[in-house]
C-alpha positions in Angstrom: 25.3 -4.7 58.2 25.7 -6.3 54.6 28.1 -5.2 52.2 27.3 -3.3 49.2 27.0 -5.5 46.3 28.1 -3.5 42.7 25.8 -4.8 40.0 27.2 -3.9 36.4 25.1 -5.7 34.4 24.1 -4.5 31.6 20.7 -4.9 29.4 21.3 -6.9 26.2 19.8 -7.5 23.5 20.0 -10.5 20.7 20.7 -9.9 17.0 20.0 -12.6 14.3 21.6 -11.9 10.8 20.0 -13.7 8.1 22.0 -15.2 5.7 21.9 -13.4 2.4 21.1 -14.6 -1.0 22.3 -12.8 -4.3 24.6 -10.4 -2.1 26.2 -10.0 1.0 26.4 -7.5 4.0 28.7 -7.0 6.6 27.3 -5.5 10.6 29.7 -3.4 11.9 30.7 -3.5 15.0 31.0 -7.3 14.4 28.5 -9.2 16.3 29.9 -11.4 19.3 29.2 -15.2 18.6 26.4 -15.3 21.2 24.6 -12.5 18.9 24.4 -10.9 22.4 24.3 -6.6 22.4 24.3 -4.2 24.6 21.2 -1.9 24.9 21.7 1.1 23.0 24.7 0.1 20.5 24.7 1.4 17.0 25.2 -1.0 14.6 26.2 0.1 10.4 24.9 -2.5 8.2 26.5 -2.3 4.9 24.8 -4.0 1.9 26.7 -5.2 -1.5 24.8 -6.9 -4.1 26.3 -9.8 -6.2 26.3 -9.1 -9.9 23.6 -8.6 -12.0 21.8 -8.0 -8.9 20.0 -4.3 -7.1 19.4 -3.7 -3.7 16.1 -4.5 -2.9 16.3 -3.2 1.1 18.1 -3.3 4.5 16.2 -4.0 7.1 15.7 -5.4 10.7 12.8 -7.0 12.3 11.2 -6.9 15.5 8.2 -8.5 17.8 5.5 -6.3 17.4 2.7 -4.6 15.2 -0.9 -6.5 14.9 0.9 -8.9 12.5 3.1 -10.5 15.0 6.1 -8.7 13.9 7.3 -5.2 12.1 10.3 -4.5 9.7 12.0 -1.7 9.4 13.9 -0.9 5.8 16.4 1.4 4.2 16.6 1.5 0.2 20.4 3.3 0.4 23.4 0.6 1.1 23.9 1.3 4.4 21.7 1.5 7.3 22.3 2.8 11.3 20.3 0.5 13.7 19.7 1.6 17.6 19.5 -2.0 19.4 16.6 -1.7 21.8 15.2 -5.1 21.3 15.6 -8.3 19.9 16.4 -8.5 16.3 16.8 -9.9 13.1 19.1 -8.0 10.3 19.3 -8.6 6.6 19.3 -7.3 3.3 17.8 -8.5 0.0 18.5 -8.1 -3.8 16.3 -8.4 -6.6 17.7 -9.3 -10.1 19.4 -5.7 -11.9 16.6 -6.6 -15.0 13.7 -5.7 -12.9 14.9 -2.2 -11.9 17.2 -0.9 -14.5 14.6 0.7 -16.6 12.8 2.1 -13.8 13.0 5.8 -12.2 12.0 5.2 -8.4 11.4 8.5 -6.7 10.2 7.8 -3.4 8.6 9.6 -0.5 7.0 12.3 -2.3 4.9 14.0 0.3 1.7 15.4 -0.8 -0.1 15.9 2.8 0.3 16.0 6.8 -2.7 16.4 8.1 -1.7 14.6 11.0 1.1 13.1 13.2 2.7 11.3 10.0 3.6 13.3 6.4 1.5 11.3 3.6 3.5 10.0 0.5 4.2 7.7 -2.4 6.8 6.5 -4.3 7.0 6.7 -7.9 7.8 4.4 -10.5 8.7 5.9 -13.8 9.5 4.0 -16.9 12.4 5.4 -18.2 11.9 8.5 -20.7 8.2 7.7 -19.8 5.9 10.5 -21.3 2.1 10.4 -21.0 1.4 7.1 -19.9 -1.5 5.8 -18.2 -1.0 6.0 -14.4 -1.6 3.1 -11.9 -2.4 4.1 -8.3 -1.6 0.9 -5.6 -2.9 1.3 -2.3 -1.5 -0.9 0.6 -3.3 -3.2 2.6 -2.5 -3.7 6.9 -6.3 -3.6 8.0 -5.8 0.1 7.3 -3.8 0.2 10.8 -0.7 -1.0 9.6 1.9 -1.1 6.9 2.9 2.2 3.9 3.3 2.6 0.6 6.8 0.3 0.6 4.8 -3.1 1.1 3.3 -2.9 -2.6 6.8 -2.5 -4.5 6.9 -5.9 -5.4 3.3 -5.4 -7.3 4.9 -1.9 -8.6 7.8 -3.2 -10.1 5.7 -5.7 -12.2 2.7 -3.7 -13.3 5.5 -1.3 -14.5 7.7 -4.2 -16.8 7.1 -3.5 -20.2 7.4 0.2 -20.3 3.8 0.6 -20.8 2.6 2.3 -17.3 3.5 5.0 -14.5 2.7 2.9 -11.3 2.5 5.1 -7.7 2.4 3.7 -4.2 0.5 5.9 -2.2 0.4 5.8 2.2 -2.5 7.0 4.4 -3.4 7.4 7.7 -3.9 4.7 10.2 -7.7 4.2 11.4 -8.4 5.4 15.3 -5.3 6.3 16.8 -2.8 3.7 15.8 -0.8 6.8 14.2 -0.7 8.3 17.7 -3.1 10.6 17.1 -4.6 12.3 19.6 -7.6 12.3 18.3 -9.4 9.2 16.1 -9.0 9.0 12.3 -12.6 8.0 11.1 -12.4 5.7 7.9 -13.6 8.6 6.0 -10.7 10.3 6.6 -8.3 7.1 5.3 -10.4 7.6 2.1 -10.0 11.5 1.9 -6.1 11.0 1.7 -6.5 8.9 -0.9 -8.5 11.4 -3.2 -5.9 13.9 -1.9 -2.7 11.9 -3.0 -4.2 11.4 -6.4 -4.9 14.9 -6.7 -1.6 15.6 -5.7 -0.7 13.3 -8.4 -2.3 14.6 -11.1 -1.0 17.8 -10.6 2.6 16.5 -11.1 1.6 13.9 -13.3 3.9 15.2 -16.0 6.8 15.2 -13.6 6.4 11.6 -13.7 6.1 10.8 -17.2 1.9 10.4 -16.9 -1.3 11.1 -17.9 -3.6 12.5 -15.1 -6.3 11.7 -17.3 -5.9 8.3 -17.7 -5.7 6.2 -14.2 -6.4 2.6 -12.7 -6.4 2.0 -9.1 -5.4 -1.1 -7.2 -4.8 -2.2 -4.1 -5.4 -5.0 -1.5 -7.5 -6.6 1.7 -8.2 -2.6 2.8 -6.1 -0.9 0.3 -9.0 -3.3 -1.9 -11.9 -1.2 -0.1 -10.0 2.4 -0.6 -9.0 1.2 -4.0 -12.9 0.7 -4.7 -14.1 3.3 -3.0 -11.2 6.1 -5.2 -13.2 4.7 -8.0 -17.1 4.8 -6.8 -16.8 7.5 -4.4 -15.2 10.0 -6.4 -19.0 12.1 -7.0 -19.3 12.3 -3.1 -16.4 14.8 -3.2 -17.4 17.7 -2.1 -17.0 20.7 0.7 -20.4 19.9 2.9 -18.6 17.9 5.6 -18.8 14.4 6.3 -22.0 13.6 8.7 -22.2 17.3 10.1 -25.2 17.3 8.0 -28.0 15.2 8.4 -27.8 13.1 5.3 -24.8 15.1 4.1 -21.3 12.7 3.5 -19.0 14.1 1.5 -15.5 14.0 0.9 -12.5 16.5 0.8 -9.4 14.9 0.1 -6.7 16.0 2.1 -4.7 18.1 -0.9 -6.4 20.1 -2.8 -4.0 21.8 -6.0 -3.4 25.2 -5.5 -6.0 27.3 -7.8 -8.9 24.7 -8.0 -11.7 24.3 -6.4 -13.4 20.7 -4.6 -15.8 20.4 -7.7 -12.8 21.0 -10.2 -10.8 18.2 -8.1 -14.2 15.5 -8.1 -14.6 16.6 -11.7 -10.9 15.2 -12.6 -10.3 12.8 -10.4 -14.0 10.8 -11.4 -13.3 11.5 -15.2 -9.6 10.1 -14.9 -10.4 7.0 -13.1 -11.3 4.0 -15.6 -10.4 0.9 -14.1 -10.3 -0.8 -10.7 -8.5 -4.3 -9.8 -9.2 -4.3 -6.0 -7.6 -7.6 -4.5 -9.2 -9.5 -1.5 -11.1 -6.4 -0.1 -13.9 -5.8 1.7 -16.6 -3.3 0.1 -18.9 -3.1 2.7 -18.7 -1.6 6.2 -20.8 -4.0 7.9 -18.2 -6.8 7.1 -15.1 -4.4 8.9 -18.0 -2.7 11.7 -15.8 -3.4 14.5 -12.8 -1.2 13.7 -15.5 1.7 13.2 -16.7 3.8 16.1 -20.1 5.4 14.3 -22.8 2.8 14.6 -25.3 4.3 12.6 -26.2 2.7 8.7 -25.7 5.9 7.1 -22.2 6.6 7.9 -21.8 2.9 6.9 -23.2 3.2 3.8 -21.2 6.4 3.0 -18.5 4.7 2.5 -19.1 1.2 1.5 -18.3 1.0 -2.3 -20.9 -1.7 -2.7 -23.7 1.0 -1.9 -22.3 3.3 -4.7 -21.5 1.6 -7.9 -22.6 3.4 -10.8 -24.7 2.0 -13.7 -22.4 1.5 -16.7 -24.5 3.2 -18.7 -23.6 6.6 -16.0 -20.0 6.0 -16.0 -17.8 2.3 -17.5 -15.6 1.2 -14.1 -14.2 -2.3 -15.1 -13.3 -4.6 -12.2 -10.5 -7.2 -12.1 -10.9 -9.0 -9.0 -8.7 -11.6 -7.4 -9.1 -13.3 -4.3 -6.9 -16.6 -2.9 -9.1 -19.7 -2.2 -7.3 -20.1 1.3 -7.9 -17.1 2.0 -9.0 -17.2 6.2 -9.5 -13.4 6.5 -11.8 -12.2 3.6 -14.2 -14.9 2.4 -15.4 -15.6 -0.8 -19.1 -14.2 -0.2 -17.6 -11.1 0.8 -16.0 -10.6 -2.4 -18.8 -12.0 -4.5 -21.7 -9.7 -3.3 -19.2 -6.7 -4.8 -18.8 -9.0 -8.2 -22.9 -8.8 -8.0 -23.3 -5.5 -7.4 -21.1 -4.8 -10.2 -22.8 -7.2 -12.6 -26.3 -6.3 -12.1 -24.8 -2.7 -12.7 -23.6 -3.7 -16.3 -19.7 -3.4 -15.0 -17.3 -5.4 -17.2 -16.5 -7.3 -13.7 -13.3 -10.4 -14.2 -12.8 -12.1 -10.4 -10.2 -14.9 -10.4 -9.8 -17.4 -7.5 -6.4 -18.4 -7.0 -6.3 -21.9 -6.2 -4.0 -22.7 -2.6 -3.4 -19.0 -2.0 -4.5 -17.3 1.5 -4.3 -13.9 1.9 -2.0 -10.9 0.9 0.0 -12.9 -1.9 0.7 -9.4 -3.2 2.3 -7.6 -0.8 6.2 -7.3 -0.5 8.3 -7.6 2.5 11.9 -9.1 3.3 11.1 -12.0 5.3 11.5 -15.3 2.7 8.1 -16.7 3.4 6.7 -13.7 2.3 9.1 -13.1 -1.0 8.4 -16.5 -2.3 4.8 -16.2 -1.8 4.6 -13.5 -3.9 7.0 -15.1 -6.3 4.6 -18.5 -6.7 1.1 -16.3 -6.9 2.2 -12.5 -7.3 4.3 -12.4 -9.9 1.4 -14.3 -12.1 -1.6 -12.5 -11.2 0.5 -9.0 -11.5 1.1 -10.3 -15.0 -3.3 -10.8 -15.4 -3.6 -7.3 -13.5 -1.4 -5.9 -16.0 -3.4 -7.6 -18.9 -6.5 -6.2 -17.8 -5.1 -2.7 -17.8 -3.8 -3.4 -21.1 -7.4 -4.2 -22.4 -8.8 -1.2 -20.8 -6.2 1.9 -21.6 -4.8 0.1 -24.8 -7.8 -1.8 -26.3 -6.0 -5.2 -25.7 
């Protein structure tokens, strides 16, 4: 008979800090020069930024997520991280000049109709009173990514003082939420008439006018952002395909006191221009996410099958797409540009010249910060000129 061999090994897990630039951070307990952790250890990160410099976000990253990977963040100085798998942590810093006139209230929830509270984060210029309202809607192949991925895009469209700009979350499609049952694309498009109703009613919280909103977003917060603003008349309480021939929409908050026609009334009247960036805007060209096969459910909620004649209701476009872009091609944007045109829209679509896809969104990795510094800083600043044409007649 063999002895009993003791094993005492236990699971570990490596953690790769990433050198910080305009601040520091310190991990507490200190990492071991191997980077090696045990399973389970609770690590503080603390975050400092250098003068003249903000927090932007500590974070860690991990394998995982349809992109390859998936960050986690924390906007307060210090963050508690569980090691359970390989990581890397950080933080990063934005120059003080791009947040110090801004109110940032985040995670205001406006709905749960599901596994995950909806919400959005506000930023407010400060003493901000009335002004136009921008609505951003994230991108992730509407199965991935919230409202935190567009800050970069908020904090610019909000420089000048001029603008209330709101990051607004949704449900994942199917059941990448953990659902238990699908969430239909409808659905994804119902929260977002139910956070800008939600919106509106607090608009004055916020320093805005609920009468007075653009919409934005990008790759499928480009379709939802398109479909807020064509859509909007479909709003209604006859159910979605229970019908036949009936599609319409109930966003998922509905103010306290008014009815589903009060809601479409205000929501269609308010919205007044669109800058939807490398999006699809036609279900055929995203059919394999969707479970329904059948042309009318398609068609229900495929902007390109709704845009109104100008002479019905003005929606100016501006339109960007990157000429590297591998996911969403140029003919998929351009038969939305027709659409729009042979509708009299005031349509602007810009190709950026050596950018691929999602130069707007935000996250802490550097590839993707200095992306958005070489493309998304610029084309924020055009974005923000077209809203400038349309709300302030130049």
């Amino acid at each position: 008979m063999f002895p009993k061999v003791e094993e005492s090994l236990a699971e570990t897990f490596t953690v790769t800090p990433v050198p910080a630039e305009s601040g520091s951070y310190t991990i507490t307990p200190k990492l071991p020069a191997d980077g090696k952790v045990s399973a389970g250890t609770v690590l503080t990160v603390k975050a400092k930024p250098a003068s003249g410099f903000s927090l932007d976000a500590v974070y860690y990253t991990v394998k995982g997520g349809i992109w390859g990977t998936t960050s986690h963040e924390s906007f307060s100085h210090e963050m508690k991280i569980t090691v359970t798998k390989d990581m890397v942590v950080g933080a990063t810093f934005v120059p003080r000049s791009l947040v110090k006139d801004i109110k940032v209230t985040q995670d205001v929830v406006c709905a749960k109709p599901g596994v995950k509270p909806l919400k959005y984060d506000v930023y407010s210029p400060k003493g901000a009173k009335k002004l136009p309202i921008i609505v951003i809607i994230h991108g992730g192949g509407w199965s991935s990514n919230n409202e935190d991925i567009m800050r970069g895009l908020a904090r610019e469209l909000v420089k000048g003082g001029k603008y209330v700009v709101i990051s607004i979350d949704y449900r994942w499609i199917n059941k990448l939420d953990g659902e238990p049952r699908p969430t239909y694309m409808h659905s994804l498009i119902e929260d977002v008439f139910g956070a800008i109703a939600h919106i509106q009613e607090h608009a004055a919280w916020y320093g805005g006018d609920p009468n007075r909103i653009g919409v934005t977003g990008d790759s499928a917060g480009g379709h939802l952002a398109e479909a807020a603003a064509t859509l909007s008349p479909l709003i209604g309480a006859g159910g979605f395909g229970a019908s036949n021939g009936v599609y319409q929409y109930m966003p998922t908050y509905l103010p306290k006191g008014k009815s589903v026609d009060e809601v479409k009334i205000e929501i269609t009247s308010a919205i007044r221009a669109v800058a939807p960036s490398y999006g699809a805007s036609d279900a055929s060209d995203f059919k394999e996410l969707l479970e329904q096969t059948d042309q009318a459910y398609w068609d229900a909620i495929s902007p390109l099958k709704h845009v109104p004649n100008v002479s019905e209701r003005a929606l100016p476009h501006f339109m960007v797409r990157g000429t590297e872009d591998q996911i969403v091609p140029h003919a998929m944007v351009q038969r939305y540009v027709d659409a729009l045109k042979a509708a009299g829209q005031p349509v602007q679509y810009i190709q950026v010249e050596g950018a691929g896809h999602a130069f707007f969104d935000w996250k802490p990795d550097a590839a993707t910060r200095a992306t958005f510094a070489r493309y998304g800083v610029k084309y924020a600043a055009e974005m923000q000129s077209f809203f400038n044409h349309v709300f302030f007649k130049g």
